[in-house]
C-alpha positions in Angstrom: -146.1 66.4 -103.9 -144.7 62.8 -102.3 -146.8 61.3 -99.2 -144.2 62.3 -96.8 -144.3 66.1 -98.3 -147.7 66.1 -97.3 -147.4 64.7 -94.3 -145.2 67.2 -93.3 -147.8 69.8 -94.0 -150.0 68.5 -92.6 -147.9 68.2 -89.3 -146.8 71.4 -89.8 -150.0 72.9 -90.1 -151.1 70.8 -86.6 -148.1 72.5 -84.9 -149.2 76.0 -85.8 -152.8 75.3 -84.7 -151.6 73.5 -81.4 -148.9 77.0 -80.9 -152.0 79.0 -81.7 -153.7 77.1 -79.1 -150.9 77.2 -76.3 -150.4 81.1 -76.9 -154.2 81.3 -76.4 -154.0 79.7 -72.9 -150.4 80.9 -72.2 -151.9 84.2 -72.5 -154.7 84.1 -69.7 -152.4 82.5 -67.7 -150.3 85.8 -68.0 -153.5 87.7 -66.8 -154.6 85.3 -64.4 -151.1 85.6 -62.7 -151.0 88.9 -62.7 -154.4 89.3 -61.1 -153.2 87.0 -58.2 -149.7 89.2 -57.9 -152.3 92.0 -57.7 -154.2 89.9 -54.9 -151.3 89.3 -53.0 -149.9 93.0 -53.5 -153.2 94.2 -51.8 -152.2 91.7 -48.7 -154.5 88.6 -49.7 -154.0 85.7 -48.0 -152.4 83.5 -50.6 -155.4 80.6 -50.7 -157.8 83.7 -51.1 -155.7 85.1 -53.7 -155.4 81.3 -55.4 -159.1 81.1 -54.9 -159.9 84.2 -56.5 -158.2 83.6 -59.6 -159.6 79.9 -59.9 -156.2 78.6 -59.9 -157.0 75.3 -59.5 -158.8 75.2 -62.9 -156.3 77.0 -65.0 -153.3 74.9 -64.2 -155.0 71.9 -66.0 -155.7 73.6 -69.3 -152.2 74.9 -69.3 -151.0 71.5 -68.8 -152.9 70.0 -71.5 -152.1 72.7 -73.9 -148.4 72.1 -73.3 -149.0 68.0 -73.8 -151.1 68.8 -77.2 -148.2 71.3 -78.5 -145.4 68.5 -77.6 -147.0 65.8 -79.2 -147.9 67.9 -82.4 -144.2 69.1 -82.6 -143.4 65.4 -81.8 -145.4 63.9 -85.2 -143.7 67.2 -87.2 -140.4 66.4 -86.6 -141.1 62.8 -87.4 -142.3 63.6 -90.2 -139.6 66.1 -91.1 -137.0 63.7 -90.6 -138.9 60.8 -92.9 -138.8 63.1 -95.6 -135.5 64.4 -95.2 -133.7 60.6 -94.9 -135.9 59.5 -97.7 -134.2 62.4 -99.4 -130.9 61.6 -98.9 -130.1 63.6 -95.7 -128.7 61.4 -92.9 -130.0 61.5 -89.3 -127.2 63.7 -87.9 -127.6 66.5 -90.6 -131.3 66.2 -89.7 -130.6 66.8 -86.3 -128.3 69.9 -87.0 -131.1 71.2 -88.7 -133.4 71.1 -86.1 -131.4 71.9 -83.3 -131.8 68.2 -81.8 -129.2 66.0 -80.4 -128.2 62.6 -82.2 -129.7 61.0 -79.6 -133.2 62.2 -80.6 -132.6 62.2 -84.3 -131.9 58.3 -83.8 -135.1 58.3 -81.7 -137.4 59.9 -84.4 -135.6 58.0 -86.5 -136.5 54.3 -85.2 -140.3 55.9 -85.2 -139.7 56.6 -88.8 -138.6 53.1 -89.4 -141.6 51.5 -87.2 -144.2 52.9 -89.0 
């Protein structure tokens, strides 16, 4: 296997650990939400009901878990598309591939180049 085939396993691999990771979260958000529409069914006032759920230390982990996800499907396509253009493909039939625009093909493309 070429060094850009592994690299796209291994950034592969990050992104299925970092979706893992975001489902994880995504999911006690879901229950942390629906305890506060619970809250605010029962006639909570809505900083009580915020309060109660700890809101203001959940939307932090989502955020980071969001950031860690985009920057590990950030280094997979990169990678994806350095293998793909050192196999011949070009940067537009890369991008149909992935569902990108040209635009962000020539983007990951120029981060290909720079490293």
């Amino acid at each position: 296997m070429s060094k850009k085939s592994k690299q796209v396993v291994r950034g592969a691999s990050e992104l299925v650990e970092a979706t893992e990771a975001l489902r994880a979260v995504l999911l006690r958000y879901n229950k942390v939400t629906t305890d506060l529409i619970s809250r605010i069914e029962r006639g909570d006032p809505m900083v009580e009901a915020i309060q109660g759920v700890k809101g203001a230390t959940v939307r932090p982990v989502v955020t980071e878990a969001m950031e860690v996800f985009e920057a590990a499907r950030h280094r997979a396509r990169v990678a994806m598309l350095a293998l793909a253009l050192e196999q011949g493909a070009t940067q537009s039939e890369v991008g149909r591939a992935l569902g990108i625009s040209r635009q962000l093909a020539a983007r990951l493309a120029a981060e290909v180049e720079d490293t």
